[in-house]
C-alpha positions in Angstrom: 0.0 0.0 0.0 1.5 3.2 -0.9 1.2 6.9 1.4 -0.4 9.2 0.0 0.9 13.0 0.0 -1.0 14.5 2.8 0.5 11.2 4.7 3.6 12.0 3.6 3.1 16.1 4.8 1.5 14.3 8.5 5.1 12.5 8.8 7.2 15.7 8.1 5.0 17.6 10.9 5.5 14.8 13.5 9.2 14.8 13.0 9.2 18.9 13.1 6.5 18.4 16.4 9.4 15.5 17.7 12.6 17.6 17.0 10.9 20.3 19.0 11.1 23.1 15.8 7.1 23.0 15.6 4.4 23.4 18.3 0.8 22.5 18.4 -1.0 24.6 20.8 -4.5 25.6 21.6 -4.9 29.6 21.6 -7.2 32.3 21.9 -8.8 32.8 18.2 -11.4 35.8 18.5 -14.0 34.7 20.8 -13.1 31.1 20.7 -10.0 28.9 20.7 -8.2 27.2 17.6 -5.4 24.6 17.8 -2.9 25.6 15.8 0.9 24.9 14.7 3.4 26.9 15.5 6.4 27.0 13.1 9.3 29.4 12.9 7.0 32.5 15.5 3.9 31.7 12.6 0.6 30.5 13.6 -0.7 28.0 11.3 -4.4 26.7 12.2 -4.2 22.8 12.4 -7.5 20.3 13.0 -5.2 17.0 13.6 -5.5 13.8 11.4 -5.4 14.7 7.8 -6.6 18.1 7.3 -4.0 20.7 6.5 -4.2 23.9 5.8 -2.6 25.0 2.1 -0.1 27.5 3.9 1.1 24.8 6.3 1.5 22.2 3.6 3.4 24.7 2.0 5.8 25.5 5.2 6.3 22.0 6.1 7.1 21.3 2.5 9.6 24.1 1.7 11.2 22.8 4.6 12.2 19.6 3.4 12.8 20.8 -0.2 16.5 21.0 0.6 17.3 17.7 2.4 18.4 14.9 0.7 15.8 11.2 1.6 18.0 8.9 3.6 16.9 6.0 1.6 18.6 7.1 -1.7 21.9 7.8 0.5 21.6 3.7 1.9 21.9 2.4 -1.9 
């Protein structure tokens, strides 16, 4: 079974959320609260599971653009 993308962009976030260079935090959003993800002093708003939104796809992406997948380094 192959991963699909928005799999793929749910792995990159847990290893930014791991490494400690993302947060996900619950904060005050007008008269409510949103959870979002915190990235680089950015708020990015973030439901959990698969539903990203398009700018945080984007920032999680363009971070990863630039380093190499350890699996083609192995061969």
């Amino acid at each position: 079974m192959s991963i699909t993308p928005l799999e793929q962009v749910k792995d990159k976030l847990d290893e930014l959320l791991e490494n400690g260079l993302a947060k996900h935090v619950n904060v005050k959003w007008g008269k409510g609260h949103r959870n979002v993800i915190i990235i680089g002093g950015k708020k990015y708003q973030y439901k959990g599971g698969l539903k990203f939104n398009k700018k945080l796809i984007s920032v999680i992406l363009s971070l990863y653009i630039d380093m190499p997948d350890k699996s083609l380094k192995e061969k």
